[in-house]
C-alpha positions as CSV (number, residue, x, y, z in Angstrom):
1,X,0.0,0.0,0.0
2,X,2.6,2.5,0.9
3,X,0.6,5.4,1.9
4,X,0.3,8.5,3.8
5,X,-2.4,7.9,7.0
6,X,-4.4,9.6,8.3
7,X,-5.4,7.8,11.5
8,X,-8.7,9.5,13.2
9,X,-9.4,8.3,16.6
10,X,-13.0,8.7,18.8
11,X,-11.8,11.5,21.1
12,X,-13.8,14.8,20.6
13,X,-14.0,15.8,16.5
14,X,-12.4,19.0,16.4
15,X,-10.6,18.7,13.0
16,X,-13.1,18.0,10.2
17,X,-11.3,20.2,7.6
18,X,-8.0,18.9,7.6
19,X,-9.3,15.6,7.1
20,X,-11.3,16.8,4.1
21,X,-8.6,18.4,2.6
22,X,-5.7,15.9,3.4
23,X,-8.2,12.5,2.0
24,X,-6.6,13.6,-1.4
25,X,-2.9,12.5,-0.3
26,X,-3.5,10.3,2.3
27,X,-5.6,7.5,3.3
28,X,-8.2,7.8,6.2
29,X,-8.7,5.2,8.6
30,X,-11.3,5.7,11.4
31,X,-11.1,4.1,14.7
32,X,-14.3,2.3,15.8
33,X,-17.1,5.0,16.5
34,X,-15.2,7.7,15.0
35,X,-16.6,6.0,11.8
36,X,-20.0,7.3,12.4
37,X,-18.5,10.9,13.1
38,X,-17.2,10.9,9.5
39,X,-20.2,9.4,8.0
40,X,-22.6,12.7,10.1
41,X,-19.8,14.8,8.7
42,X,-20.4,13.1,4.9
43,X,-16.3,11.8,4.6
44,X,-16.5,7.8,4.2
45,X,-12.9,6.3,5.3
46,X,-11.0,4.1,3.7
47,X,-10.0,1.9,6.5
48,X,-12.5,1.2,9.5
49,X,-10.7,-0.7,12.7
50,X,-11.4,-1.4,15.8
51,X,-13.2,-3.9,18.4
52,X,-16.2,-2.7,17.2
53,X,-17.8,-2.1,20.6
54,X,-19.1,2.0,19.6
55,X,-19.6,1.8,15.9
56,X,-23.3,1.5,14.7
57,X,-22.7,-1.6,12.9
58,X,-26.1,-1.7,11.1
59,X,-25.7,1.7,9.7
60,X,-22.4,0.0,8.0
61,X,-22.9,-3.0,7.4
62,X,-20.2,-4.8,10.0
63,X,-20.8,-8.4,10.2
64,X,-19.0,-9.3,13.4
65,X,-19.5,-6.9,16.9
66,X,-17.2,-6.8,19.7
67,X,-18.3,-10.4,21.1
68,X,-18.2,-12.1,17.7
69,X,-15.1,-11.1,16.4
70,X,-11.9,-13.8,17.1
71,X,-8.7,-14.5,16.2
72,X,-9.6,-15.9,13.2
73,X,-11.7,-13.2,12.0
74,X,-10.4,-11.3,8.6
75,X,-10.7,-8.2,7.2
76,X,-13.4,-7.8,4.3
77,X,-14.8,-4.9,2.1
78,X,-18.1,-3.1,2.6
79,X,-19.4,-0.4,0.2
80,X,-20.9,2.9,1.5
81,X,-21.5,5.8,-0.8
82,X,-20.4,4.1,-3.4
83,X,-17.0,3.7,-2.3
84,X,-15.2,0.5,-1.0
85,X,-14.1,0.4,2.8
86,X,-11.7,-2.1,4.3
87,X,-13.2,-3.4,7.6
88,X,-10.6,-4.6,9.7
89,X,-11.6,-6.6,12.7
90,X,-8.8,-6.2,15.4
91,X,-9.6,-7.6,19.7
92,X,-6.7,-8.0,20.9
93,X,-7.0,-6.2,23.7
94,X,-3.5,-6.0,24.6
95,X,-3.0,-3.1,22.2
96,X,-5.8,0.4,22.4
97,X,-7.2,0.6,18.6
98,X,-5.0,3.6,18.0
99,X,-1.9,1.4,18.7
100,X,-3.5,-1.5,16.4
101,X,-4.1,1.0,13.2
102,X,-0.1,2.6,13.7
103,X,0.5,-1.5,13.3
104,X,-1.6,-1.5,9.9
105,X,0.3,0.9,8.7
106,X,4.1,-0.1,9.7
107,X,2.8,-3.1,8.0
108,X,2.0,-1.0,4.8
109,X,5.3,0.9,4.8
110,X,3.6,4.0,5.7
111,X,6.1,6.8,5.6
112,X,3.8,9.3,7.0
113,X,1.6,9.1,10.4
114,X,-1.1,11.7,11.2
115,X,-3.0,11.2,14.0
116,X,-6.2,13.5,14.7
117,X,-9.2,13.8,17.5
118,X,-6.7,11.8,19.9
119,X,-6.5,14.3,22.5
120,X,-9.4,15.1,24.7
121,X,-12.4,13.3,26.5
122,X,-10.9,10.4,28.7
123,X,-7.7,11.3,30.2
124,X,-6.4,7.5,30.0
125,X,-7.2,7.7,26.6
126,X,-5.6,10.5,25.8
127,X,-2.2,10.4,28.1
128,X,-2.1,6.7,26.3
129,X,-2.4,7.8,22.8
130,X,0.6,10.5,23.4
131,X,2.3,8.2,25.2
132,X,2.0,5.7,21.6
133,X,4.7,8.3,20.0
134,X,7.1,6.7,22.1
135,X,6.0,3.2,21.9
136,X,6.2,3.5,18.1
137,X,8.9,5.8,17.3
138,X,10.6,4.7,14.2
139,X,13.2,7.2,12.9
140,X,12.3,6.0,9.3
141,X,8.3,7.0,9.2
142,X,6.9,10.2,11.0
143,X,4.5,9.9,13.4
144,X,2.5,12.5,14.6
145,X,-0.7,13.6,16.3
146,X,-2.2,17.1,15.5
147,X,-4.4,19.1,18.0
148,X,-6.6,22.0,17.4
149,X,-3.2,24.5,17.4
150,X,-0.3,22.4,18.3
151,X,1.5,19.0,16.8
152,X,3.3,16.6,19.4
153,X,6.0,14.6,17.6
154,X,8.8,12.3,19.6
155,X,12.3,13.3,19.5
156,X,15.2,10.9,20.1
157,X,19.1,10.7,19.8
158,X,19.5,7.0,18.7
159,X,23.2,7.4,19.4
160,X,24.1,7.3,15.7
161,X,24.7,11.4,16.1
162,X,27.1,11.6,19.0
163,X,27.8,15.5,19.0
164,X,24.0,15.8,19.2
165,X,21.4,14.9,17.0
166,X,19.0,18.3,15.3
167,X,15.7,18.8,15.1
168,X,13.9,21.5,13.2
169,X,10.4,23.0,14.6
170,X,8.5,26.0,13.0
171,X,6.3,28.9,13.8
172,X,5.5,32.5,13.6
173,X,7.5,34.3,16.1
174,X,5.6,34.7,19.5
175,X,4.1,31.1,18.6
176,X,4.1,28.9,21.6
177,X,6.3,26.0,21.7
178,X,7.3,23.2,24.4
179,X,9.8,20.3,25.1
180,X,9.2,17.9,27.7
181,X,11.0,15.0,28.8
182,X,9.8,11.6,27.4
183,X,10.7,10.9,29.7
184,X,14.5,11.9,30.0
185,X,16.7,13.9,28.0
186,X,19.7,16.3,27.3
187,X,19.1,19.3,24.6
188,X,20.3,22.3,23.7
189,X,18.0,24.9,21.7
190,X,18.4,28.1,19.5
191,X,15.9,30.2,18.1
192,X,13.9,30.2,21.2
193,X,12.2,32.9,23.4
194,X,14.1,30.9,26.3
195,X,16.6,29.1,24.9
196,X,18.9,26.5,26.7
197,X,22.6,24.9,26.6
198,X,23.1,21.2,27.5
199,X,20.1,21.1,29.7
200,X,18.8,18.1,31.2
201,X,15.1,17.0,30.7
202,X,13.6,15.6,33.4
203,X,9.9,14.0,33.7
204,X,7.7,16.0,35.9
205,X,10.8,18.2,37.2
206,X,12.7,20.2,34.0
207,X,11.1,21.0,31.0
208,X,10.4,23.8,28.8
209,X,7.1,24.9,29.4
210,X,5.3,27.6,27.7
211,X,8.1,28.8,25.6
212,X,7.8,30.4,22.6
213,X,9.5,31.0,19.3
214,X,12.0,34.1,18.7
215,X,12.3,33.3,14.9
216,X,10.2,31.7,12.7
217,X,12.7,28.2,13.2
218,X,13.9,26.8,15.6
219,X,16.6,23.8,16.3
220,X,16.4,21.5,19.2
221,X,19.6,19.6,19.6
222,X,19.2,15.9,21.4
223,X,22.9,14.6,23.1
224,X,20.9,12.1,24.6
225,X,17.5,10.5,25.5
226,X,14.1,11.4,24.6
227,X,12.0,14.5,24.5
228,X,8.3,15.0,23.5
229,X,8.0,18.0,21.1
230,X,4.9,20.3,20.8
231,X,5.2,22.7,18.4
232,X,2.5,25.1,15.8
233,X,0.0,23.0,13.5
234,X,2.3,22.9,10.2
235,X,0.2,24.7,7.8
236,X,-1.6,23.1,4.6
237,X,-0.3,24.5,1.2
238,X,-2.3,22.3,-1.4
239,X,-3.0,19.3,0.3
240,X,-0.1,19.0,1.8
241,X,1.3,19.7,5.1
242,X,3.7,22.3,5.2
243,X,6.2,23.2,7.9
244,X,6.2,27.1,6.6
């Protein structure tokens, strides 16, 4: 398949216009109820998945509900609106639905994650689908998740840059910006409101909070460890996302 994603999860909708405008470049899969969300909203994904446990499964067509599905159940095509959807069936409940559909697409050589409407409602589900940009970190595929204003995007030295490995965030100056250990890390930064040398990270004790940009770039350097950055929603230039 090697596609773009688009992975839209059941949080709160918030982002209904992106995912119009982005369904050109990228394929949409919908997690479980947020299928229905779409449909209200007229956008039919391409991919539904889930447990099936807050979908309307008659308005679709789903053959199996969360106490039929097995092991042994495959993935099959319905058609809605004149277009064909892949139903995938996933239980296992050892993995949320949002970690099952970043699996789909590592197993389709996605290059490029988005995830949308993950933030918000439950906090469990929430603090667990941010927490799923570390699980799944893979320095050869982005994988993001996009609020209403800001994008959160892992940042690790994998030791193969041992001055420091860069990373390149953008905004409008004033923007705000943050970087917050993920849980531990060492950075320096330029191009920051408050900008720091060979700082350490530190879950829950230092992090850069509520910072802002001083430029319109700026360049976290990573010596060591991990760091969660939040940075301004990239802007969309013709379909695409765009860092400026």
């Amino acid at each position: 398949m090697d596609s773009n994603f688009i992975i839209v999860a059941n949080a709160p909708f918030t982002d209904l216009q992106i995912i119009v405008a982005l369904s050109s470049s990228r394929k949409i899969i919908a997690l479980d109820g947020a299928a229905d969300k779409l449909l209200d909203a007229q956008i039919i994904p391409d991919i539904i998945m889930g447990d099936f446990d807050s979908i309307n499964k008659s308005k679709w067509g789903i053959k199996e509900g969360f106490d039929q599905i097995t092991d042994k159940s495959t993935s099959y095509t319905i058609r809605k609106n004149n277009k064909n959807v892949l139903v995938v069936p996933t239980k296992d409940q050892n993995f949320t639905d949002l970690e099952k559909a970043i699996k789909f697409c590592d197993e389709h050589s996605s290059p490029d994650i988005l995830i949308l409407n993950a933030v918000g409602g439950r906090m469990d589900h929430s603090l667990g689908n941010i927490r799923a940009l570390r699980k799944f970190h893979n320095p050869a595929r982005l994988l993001r998740i996009r609020t209403d204003t800001q994008t959160l995007e892992m940042a690790k030295n994998d030791f193969s840059h041992q001055t420091g490995k860069d990373f390149h965030i953008y905004g409008e100056k004033g923007d705000y910006c943050g970087i917050m250990a993920f849980p531990d890390a060492h950075i320096s930064t330029s191009g920051l409101v408050y900008d720091v040398t060979d700082f350490h990270l530190e879950f829950g004790y230092n992090e850069s909070i509520c910072n802002s940009f001083k430029t319109t770039k700026a360049v976290i350097t990573i010596y060591k460890g991990e760091a969660l950055l939040i940075y301004p929603n990239p802007k969309l230039t013709f379909g695409m996302l765009s860092a400026s």
